[in-house]
PQR file of N, CA, C, O and H, with PARSE charges and radii, in Angstrom:
ATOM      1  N   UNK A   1     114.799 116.776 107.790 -0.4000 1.5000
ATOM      2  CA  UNK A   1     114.353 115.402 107.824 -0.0000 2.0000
ATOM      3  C   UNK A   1     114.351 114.856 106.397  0.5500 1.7000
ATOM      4  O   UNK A   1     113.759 115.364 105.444 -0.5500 1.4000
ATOM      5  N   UNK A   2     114.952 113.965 106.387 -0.4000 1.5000
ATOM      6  CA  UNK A   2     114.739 112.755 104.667 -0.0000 2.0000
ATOM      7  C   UNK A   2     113.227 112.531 104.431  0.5500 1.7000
ATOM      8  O   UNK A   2     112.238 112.246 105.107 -0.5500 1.4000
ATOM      9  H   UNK A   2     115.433 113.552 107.161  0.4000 1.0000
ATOM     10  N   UNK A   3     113.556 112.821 103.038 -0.4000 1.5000
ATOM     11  CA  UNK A   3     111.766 111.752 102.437 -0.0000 2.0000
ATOM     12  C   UNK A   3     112.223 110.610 102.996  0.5500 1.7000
ATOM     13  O   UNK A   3     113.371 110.197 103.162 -0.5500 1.4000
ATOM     14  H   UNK A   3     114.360 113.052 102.489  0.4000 1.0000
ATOM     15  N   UNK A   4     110.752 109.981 103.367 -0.4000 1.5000
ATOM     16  CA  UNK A   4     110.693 108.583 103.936 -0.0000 2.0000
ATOM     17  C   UNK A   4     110.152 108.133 102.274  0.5500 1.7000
ATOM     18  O   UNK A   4     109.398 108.503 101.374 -0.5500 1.4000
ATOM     19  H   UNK A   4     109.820 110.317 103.232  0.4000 1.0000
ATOM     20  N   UNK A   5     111.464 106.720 102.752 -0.4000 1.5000
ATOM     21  CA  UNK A   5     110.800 106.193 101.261 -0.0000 2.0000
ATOM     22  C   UNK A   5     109.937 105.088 101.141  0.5500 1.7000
ATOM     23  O   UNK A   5     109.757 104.327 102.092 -0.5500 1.4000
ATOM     24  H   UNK A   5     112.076 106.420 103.483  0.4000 1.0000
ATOM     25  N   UNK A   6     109.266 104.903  99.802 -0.4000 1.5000
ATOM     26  CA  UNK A   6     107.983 104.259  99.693 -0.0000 2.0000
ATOM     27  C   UNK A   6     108.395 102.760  99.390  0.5500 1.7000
ATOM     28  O   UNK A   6     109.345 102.474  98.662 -0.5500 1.4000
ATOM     29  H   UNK A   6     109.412 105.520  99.030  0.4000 1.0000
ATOM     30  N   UNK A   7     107.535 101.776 100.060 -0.4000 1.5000
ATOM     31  CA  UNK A   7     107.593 100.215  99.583 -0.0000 2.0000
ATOM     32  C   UNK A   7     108.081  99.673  98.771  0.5500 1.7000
ATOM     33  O   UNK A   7     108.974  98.826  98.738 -0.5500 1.4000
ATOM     34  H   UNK A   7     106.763 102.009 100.652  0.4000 1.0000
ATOM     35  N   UNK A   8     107.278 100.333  97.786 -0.4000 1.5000
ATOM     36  CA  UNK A   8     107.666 100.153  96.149 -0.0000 2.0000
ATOM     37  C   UNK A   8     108.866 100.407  96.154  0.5500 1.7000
ATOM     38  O   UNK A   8     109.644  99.539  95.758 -0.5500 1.4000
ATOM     39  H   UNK A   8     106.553 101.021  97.813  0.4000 1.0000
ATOM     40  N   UNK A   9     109.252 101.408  96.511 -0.4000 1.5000
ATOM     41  CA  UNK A   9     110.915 101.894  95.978 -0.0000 2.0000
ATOM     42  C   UNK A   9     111.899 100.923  96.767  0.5500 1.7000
ATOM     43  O   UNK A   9     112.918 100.464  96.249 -0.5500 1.4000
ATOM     44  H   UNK A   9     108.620 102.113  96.832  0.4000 1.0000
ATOM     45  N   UNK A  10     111.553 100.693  97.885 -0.4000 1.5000
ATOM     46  CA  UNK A  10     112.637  99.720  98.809 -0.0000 2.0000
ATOM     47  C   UNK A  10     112.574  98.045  97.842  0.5500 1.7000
ATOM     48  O   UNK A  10     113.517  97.272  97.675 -0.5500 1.4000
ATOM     49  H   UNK A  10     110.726 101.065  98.306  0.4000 1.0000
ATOM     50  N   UNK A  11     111.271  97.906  97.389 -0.4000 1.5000
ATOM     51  CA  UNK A  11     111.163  96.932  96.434 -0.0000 2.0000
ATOM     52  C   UNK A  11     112.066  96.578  95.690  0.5500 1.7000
ATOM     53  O   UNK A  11     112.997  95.774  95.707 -0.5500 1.4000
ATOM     54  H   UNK A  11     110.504  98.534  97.525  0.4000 1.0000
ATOM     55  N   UNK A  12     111.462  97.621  94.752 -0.4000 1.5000
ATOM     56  CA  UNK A  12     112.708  98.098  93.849 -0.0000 2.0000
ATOM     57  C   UNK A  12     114.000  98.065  93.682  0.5500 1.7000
ATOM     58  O   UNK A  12     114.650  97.736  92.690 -0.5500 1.4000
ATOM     59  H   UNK A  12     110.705  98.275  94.738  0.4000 1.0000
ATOM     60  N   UNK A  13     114.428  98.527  94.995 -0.4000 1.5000
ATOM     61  CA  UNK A  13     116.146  98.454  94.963 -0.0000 2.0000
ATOM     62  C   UNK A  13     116.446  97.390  95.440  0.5500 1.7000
ATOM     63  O   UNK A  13     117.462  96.960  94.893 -0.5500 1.4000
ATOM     64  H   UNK A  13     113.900  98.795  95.801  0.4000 1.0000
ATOM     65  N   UNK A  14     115.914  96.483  96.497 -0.4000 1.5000
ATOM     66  CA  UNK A  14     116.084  94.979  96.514 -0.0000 2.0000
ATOM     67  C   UNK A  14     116.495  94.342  95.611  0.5500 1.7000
ATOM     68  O   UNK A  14     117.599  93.847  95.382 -0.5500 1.4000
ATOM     69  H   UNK A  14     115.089  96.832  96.941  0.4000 1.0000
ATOM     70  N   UNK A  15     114.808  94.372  94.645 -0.4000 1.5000
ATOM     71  CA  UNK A  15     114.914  93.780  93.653 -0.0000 2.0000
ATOM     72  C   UNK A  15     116.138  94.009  92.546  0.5500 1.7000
ATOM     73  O   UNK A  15     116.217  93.106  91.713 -0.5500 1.4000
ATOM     74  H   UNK A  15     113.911  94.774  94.830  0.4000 1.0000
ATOM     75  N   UNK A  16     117.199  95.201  92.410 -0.4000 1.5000
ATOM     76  CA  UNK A  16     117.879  95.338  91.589 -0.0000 2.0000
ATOM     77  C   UNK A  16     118.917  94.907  92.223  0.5500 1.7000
ATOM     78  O   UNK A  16     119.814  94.482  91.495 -0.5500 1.4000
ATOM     79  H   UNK A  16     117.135  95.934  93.087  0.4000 1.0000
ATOM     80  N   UNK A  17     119.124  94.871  93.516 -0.4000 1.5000
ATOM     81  CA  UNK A  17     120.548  94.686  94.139 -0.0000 2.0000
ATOM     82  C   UNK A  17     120.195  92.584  93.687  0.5500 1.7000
ATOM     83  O   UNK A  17     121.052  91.939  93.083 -0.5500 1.4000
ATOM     84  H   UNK A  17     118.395  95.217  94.107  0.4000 1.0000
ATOM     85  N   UNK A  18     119.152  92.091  94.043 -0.4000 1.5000
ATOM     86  CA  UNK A  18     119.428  90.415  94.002 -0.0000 2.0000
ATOM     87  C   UNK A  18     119.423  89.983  92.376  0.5500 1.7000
ATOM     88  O   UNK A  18     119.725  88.846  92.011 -0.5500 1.4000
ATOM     89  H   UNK A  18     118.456  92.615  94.533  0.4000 1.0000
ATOM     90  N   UNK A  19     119.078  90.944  91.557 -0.4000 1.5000
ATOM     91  CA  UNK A  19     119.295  90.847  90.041 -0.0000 2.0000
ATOM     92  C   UNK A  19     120.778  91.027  89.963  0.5500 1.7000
ATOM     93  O   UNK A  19     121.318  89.953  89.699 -0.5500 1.4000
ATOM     94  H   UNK A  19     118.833  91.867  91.853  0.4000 1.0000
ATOM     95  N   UNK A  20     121.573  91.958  90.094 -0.4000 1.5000
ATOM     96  CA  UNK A  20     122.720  91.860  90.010 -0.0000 2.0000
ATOM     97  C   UNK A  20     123.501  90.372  90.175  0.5500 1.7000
ATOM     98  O   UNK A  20     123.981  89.569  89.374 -0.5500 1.4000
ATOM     99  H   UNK A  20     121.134  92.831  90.309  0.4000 1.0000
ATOM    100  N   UNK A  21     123.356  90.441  91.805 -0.4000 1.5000
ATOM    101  CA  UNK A  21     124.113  89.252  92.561 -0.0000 2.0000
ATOM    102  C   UNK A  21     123.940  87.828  91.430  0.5500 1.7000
ATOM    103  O   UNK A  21     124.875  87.083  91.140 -0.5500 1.4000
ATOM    104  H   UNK A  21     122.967  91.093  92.456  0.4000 1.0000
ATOM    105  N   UNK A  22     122.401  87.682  90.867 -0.4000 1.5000
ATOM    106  CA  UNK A  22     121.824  86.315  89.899 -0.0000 2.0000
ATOM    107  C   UNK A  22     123.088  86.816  88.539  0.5500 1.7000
ATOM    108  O   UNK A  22     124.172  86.241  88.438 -0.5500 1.4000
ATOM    109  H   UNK A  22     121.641  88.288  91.102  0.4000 1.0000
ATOM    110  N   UNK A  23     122.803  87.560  87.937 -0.4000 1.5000
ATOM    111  CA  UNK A  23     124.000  87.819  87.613 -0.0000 2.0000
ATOM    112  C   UNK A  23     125.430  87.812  87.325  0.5500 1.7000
ATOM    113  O   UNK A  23     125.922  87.847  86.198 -0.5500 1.4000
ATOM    114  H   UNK A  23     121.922  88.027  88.019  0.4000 1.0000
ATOM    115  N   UNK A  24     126.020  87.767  88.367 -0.4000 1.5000
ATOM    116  CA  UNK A  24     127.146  87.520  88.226 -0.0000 2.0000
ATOM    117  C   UNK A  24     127.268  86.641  88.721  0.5500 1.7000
ATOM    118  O   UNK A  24     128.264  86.120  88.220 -0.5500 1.4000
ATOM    119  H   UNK A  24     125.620  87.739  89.283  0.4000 1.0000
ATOM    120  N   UNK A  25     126.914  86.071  89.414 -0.4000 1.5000
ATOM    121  CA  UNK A  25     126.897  83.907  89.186 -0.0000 2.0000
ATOM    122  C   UNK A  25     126.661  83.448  88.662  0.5500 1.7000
ATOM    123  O   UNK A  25     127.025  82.277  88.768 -0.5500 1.4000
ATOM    124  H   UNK A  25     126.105  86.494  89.822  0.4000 1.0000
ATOM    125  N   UNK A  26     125.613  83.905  87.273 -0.4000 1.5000
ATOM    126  CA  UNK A  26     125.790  83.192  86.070 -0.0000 2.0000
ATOM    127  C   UNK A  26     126.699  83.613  85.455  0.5500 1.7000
ATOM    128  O   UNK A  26     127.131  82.725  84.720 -0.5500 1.4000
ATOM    129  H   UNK A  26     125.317  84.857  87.187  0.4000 1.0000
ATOM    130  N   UNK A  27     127.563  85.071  85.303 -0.4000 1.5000
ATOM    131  CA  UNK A  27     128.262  84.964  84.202 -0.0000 2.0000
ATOM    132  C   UNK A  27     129.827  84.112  84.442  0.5500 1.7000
ATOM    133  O   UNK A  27     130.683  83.768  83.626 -0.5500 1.4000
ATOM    134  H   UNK A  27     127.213  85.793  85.900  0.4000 1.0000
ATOM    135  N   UNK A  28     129.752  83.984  85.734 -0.4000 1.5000
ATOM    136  CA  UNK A  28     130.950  82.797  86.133 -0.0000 2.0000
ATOM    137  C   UNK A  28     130.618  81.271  85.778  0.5500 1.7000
ATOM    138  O   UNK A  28     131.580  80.505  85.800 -0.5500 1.4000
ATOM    139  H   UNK A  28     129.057  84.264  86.396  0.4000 1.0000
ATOM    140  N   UNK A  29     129.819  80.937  85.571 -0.4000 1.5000
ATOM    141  CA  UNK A  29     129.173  79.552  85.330 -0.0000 2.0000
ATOM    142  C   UNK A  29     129.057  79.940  83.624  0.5500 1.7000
ATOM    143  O   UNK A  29     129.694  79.216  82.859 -0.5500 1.4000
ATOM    144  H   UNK A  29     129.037  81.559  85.552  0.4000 1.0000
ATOM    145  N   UNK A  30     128.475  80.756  83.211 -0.4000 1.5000
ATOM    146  CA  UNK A  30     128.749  80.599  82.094 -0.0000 2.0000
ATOM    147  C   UNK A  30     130.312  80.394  81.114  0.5500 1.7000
ATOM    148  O   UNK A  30     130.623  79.666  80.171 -0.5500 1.4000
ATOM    149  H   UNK A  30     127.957  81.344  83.833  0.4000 1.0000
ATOM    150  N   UNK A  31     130.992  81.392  81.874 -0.4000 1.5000
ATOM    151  CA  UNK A  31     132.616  81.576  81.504 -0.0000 2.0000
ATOM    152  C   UNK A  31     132.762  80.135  81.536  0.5500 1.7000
ATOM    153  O   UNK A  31     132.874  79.567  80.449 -0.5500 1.4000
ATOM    154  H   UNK A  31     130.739  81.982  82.641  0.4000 1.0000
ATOM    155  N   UNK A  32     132.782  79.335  82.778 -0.4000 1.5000
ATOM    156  CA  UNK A  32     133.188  78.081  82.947 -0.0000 2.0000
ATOM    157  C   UNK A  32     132.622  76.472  81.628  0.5500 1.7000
ATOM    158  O   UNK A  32     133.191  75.485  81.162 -0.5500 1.4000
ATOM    159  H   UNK A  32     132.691  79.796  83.661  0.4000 1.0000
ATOM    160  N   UNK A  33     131.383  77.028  81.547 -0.4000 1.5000
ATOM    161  CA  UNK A  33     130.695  76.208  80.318 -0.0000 2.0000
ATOM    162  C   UNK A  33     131.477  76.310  79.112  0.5500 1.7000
ATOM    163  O   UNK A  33     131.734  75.357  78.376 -0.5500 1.4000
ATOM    164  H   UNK A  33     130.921  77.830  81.926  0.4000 1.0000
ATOM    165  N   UNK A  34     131.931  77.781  78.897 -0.4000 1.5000
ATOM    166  CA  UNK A  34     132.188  78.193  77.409 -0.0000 2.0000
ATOM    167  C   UNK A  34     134.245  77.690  77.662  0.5500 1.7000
ATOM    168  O   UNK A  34     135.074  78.171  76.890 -0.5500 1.4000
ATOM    169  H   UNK A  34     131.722  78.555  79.495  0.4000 1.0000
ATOM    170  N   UNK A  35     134.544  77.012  78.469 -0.4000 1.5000
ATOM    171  CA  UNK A  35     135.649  76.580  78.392 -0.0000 2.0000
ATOM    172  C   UNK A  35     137.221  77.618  79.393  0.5500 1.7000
ATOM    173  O   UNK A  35     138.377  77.303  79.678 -0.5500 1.4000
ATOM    174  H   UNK A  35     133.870  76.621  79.096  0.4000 1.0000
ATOM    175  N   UNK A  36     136.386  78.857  79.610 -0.4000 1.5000
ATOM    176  CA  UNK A  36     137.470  79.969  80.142 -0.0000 2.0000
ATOM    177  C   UNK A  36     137.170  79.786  82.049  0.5500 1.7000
ATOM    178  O   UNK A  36     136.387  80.502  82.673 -0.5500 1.4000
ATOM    179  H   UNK A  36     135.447  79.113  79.378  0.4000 1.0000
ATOM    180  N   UNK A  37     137.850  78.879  82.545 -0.4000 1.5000
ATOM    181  CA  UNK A  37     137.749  78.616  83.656 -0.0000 2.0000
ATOM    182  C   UNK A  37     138.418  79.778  84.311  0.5500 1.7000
ATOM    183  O   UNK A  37     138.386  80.777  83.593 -0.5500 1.4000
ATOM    184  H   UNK A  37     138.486  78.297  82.039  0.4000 1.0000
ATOM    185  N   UNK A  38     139.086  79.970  85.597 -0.4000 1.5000
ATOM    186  CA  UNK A  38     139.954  80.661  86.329 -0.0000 2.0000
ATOM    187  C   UNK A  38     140.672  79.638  87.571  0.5500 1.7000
ATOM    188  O   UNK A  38     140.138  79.131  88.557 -0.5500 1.4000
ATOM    189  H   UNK A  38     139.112  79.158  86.180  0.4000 1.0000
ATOM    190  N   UNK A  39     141.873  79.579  87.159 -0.4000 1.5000
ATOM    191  CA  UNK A  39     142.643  78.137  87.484 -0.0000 2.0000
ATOM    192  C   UNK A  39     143.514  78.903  88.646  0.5500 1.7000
ATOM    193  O   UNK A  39     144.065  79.995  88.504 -0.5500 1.4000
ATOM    194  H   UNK A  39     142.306  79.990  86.357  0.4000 1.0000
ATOM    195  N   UNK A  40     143.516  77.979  89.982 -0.4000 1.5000
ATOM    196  CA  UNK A  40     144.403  77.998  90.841 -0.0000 2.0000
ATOM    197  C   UNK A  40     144.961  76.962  91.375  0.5500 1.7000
ATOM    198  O   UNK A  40     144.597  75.788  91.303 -0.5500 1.4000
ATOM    199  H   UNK A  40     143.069  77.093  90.097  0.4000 1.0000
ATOM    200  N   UNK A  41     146.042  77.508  92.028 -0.4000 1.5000
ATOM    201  CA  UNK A  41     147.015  75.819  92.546 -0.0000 2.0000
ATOM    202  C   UNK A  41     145.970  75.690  93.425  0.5500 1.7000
ATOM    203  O   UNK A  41     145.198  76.608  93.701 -0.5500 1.4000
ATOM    204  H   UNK A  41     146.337  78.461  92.087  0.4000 1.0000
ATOM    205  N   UNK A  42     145.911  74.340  93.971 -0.4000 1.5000
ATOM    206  CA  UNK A  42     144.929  73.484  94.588 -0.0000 2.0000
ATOM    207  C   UNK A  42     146.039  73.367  96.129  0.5500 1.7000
ATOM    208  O   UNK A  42     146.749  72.378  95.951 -0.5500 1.4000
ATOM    209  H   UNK A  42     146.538  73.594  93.746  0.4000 1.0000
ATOM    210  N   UNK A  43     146.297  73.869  97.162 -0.4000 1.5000
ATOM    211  CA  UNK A  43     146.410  74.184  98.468 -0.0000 2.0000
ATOM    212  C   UNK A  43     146.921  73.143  99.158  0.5500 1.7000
ATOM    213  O   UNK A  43     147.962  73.179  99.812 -0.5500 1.4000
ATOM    214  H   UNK A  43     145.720  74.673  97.307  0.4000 1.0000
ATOM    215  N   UNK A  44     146.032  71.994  98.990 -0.4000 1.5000
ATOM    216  CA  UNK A  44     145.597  71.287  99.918 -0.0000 2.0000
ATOM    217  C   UNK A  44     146.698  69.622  99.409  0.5500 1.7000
ATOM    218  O   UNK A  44     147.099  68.626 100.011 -0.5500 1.4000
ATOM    219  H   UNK A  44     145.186  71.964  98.458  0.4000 1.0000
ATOM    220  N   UNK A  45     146.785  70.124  98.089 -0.4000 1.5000
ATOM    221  CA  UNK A  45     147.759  68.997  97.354 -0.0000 2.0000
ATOM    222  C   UNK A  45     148.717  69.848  96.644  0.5500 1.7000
ATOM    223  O   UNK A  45     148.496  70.072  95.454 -0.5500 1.4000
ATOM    224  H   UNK A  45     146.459  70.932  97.599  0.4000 1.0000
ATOM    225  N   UNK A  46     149.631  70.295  97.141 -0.4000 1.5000
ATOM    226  CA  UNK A  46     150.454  71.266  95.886 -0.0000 2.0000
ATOM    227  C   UNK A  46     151.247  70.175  95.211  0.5500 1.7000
ATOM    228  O   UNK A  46     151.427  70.593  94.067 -0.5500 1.4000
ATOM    229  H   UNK A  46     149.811  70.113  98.108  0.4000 1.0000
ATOM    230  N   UNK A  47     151.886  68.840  95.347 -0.4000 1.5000
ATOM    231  CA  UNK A  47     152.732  68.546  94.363 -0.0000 2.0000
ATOM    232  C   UNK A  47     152.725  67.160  94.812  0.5500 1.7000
ATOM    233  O   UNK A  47     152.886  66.720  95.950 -0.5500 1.4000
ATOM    234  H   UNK A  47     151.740  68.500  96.276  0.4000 1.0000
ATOM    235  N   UNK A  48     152.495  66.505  93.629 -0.4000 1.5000
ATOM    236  CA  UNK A  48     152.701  64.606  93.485 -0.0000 2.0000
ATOM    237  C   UNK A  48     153.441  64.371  92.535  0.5500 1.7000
ATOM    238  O   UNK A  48     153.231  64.953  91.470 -0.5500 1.4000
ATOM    239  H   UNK A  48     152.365  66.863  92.704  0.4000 1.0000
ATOM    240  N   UNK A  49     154.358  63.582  92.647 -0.4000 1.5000
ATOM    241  CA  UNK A  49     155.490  63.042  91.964 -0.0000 2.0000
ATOM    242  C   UNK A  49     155.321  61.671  91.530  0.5500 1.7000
ATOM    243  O   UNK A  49     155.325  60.741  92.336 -0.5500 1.4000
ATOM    244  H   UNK A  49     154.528  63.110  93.512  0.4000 1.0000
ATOM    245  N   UNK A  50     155.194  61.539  90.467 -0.4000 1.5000
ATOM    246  CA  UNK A  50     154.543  60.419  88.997 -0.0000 2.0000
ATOM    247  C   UNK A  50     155.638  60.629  88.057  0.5500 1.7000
ATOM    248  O   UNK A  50     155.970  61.647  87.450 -0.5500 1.4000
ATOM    249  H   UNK A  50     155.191  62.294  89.812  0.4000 1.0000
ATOM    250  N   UNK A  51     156.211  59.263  88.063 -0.4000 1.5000
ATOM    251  CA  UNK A  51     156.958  58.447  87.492 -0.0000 2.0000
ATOM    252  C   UNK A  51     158.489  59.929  86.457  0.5500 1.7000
ATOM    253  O   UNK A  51     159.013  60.314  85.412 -0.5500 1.4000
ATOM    254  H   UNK A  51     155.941  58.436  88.556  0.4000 1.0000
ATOM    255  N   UNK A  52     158.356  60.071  88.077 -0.4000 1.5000
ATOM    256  CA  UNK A  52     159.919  60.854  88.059 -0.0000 2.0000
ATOM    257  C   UNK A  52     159.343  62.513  87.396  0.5500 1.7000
ATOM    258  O   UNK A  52     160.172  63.303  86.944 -0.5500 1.4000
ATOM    259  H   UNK A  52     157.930  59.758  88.926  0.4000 1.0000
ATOM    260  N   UNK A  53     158.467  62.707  87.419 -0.4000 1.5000
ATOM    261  CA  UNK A  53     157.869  64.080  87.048 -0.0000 2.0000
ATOM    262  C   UNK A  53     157.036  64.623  88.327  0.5500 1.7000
ATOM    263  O   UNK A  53     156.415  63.901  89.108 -0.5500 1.4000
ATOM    264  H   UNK A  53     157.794  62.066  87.786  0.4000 1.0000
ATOM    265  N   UNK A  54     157.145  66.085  88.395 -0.4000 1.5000
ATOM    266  CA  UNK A  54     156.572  66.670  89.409 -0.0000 2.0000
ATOM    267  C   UNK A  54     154.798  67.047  88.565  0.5500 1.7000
ATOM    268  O   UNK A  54     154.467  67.408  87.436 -0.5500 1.4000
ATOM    269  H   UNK A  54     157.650  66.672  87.761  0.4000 1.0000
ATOM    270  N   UNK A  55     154.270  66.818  89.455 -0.4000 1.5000
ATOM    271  CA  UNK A  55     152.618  67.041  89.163 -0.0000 2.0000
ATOM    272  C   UNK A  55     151.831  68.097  90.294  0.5500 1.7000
ATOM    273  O   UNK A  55     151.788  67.903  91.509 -0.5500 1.4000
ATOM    274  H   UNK A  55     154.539  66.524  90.372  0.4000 1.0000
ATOM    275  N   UNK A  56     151.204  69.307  89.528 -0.4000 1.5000
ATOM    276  CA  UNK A  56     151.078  70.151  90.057 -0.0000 2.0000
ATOM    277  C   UNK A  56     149.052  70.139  89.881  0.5500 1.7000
ATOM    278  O   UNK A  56     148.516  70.302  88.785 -0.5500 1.4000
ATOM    279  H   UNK A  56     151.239  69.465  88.541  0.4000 1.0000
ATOM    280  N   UNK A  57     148.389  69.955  90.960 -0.4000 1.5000
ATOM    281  CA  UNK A  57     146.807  70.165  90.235 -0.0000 2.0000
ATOM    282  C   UNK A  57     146.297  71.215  90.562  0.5500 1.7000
ATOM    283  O   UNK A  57     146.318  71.474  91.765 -0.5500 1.4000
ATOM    284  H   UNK A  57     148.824  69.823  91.850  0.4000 1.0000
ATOM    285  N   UNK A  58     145.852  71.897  89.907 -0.4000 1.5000
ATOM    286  CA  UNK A  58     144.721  73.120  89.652 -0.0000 2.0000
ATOM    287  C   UNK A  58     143.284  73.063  90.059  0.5500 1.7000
ATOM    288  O   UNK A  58     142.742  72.004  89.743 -0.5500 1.4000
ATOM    289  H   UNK A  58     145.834  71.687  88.930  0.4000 1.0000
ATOM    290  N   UNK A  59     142.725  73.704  90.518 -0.4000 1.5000
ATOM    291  CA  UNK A  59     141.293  73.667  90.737 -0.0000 2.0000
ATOM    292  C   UNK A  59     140.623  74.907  90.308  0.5500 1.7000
ATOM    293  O   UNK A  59     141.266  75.949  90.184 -0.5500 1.4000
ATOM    294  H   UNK A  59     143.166  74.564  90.775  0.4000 1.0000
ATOM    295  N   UNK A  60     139.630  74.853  90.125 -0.4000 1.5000
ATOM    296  CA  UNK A  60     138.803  76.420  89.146 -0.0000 2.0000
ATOM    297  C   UNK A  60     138.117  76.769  90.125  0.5500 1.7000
ATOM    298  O   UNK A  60     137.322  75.973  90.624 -0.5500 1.4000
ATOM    299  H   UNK A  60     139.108  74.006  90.225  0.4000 1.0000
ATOM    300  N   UNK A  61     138.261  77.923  90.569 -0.4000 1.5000
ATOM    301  CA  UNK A  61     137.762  78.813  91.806 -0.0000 2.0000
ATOM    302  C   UNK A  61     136.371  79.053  91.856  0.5500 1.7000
ATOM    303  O   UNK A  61     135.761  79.259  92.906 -0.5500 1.4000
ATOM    304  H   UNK A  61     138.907  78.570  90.163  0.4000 1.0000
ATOM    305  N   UNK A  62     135.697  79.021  90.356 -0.4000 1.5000
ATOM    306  CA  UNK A  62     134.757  78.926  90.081 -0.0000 2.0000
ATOM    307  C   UNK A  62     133.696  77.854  90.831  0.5500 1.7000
ATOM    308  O   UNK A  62     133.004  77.936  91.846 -0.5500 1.4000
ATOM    309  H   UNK A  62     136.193  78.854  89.504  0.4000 1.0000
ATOM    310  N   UNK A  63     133.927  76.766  89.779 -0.4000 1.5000
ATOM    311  CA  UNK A  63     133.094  75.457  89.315 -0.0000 2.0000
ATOM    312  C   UNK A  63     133.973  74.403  90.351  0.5500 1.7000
ATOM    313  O   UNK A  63     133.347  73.455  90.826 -0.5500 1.4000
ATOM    314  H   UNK A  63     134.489  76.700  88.955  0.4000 1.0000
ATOM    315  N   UNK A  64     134.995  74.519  90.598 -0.4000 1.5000
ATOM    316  CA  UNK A  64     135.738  73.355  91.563 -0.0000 2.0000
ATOM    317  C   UNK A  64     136.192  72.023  90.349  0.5500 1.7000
ATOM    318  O   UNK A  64     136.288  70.804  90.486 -0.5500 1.4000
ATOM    319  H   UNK A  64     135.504  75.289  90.213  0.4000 1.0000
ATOM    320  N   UNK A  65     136.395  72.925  89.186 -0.4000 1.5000
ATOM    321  CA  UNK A  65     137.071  71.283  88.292 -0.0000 2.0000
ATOM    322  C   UNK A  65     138.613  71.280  88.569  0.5500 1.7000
ATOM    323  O   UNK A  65     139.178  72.292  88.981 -0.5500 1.4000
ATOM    324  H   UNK A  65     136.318  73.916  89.075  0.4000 1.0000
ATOM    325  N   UNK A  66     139.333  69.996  88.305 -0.4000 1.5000
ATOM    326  CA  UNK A  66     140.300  69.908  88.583 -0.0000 2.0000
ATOM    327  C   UNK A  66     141.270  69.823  86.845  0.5500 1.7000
ATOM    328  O   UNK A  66     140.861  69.290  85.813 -0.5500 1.4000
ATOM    329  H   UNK A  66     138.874  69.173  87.969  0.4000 1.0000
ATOM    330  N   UNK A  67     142.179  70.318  86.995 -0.4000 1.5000
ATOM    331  CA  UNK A  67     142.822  69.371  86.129 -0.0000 2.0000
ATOM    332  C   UNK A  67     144.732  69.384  86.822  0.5500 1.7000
ATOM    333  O   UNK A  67     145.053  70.019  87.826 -0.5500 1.4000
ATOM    334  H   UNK A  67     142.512  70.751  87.833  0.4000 1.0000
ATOM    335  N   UNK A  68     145.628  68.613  86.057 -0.4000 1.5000
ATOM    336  CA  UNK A  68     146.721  68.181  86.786 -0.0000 2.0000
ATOM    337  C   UNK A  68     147.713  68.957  85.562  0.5500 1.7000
ATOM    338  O   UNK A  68     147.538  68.815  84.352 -0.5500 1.4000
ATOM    339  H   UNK A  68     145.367  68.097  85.241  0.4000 1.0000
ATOM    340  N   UNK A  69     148.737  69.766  86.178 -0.4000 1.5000
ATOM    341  CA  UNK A  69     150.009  70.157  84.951 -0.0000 2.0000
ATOM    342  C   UNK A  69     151.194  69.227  85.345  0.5500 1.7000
ATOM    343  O   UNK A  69     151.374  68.682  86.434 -0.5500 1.4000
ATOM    344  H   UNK A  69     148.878  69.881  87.161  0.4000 1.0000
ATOM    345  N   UNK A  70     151.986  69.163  84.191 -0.4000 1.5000
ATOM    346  CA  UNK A  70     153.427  68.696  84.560 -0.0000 2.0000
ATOM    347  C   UNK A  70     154.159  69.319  84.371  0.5500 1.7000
ATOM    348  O   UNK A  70     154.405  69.800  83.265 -0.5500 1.4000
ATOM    349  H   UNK A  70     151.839  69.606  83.306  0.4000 1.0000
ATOM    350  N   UNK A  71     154.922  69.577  85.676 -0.4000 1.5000
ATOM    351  CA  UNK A  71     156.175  70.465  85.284 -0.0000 2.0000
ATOM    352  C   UNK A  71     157.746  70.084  85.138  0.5500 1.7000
ATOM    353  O   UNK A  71     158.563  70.946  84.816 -0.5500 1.4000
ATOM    354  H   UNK A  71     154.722  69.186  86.575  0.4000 1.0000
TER
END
């Protein structure tokens, strides 16, 4: 039979597993503040065509900012 474990300890590991998770949603929000987004094509609009140039927009998987490339 297993030790049955104590309150405290189930506490405990809660508490370390939702510290983590706080964690690494800030260090993505932070990345994003400090300028290092993580950029993907945007799905839903892949390509607009402006004044004879193809326009491709990005969205940050993160934070949801946009910005537009020309290719």
């Amino acid at each position: 039979m297993s030790d049955p474990i104590s309150i405290a300890d189930a506490a405990r590991k809660r508490d370390a597993r939702k510290r983590a998770d706080l964690q690494e949603r800030a260090r993505g929000i932070t990345l994003c503040r400090s300028g290092f987004h993580q950029w993907a094509i945007d799905q839903k609009k892949q390509f607009d065509v402006r004044s004879g140039r193809l326009v491709t927009v990005l969205r940050c998987t993160r934070c949801t900012a946009t910005k537009t490339r020309l290719d």
